[in-house]
C-alpha angles and dihedrals in degrees: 000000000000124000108187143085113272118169121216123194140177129258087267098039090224086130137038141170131187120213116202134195119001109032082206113208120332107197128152120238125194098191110149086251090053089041098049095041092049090035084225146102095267145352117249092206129164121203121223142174112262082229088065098043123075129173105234100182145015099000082151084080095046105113116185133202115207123192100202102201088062119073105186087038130085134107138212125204133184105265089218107045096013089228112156118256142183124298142214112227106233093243094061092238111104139025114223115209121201091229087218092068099059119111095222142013114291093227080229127091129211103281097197144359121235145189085029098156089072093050109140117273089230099056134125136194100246094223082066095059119074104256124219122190082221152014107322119255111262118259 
């Protein structure tokens, strides 16, 4: 566990929070909710107190989608580039940050992966796939 400040922002940098203190758990989950909202095979997400977590700039832009008969389960986006961006749990208890927002790294790693019976039937480990530190050469 971390114990420091670290800032997190949006791709247009219209919004930014700062979280300061435990960084909490940071898991991935590949539930269908996590996958549809990212659009990818899983959500990086850490998990904070509310008391640690603060909004420093443009929370005027931050929109959030709520399914109400969920209660772990919501999202908030910025309203001007539509980046995600981090959620409070319906029951006020926990902040949920989309790991990819953050500013920095985080000095802590995923501890764990959940909901992985609904991974996505298409998925692969990425060590399985070749890696490239660019774009791939053209075929």
């Amino acid at each position: 566990m971390s114990e420091y400040e670290i800032t997190g922002s949006c791709l247009c940098g219209k919004v930014a929070y700062v979280i300061k203190g435990n960084l909490g758990i940071f898991q991935y989950c590949s539930c269908s909710r996590c996958r549809k909202f990212t659009g990818s095979a899983f959500a990086s997400n850490l998990f904070v107190s509310p008391d640690n977590f603060e909004w420093i700039d443009g929370e005027k832009y931050v929109g959030r989608y709520e399914l109400k008969e969920v209660k772990y389960f919501a999202t908030a986006f910025c309203t001007n580039c539509g980046s995600s961006l981090p959620w409070l749990v319906q029951t006020g208890k926990v902040v949920v940050i989309p790991a990819g927002t953050l500013d920095k790294d985080p000095q802590i790693r995923p501890s764990q992966n959940i909901f992985c019976a609904s991974r996505a039937v298409w998925f692969e480990e990425p060590a399985s796939l070749p890696e490239y530190d660019e774009l791939p050469p053209r075929p």
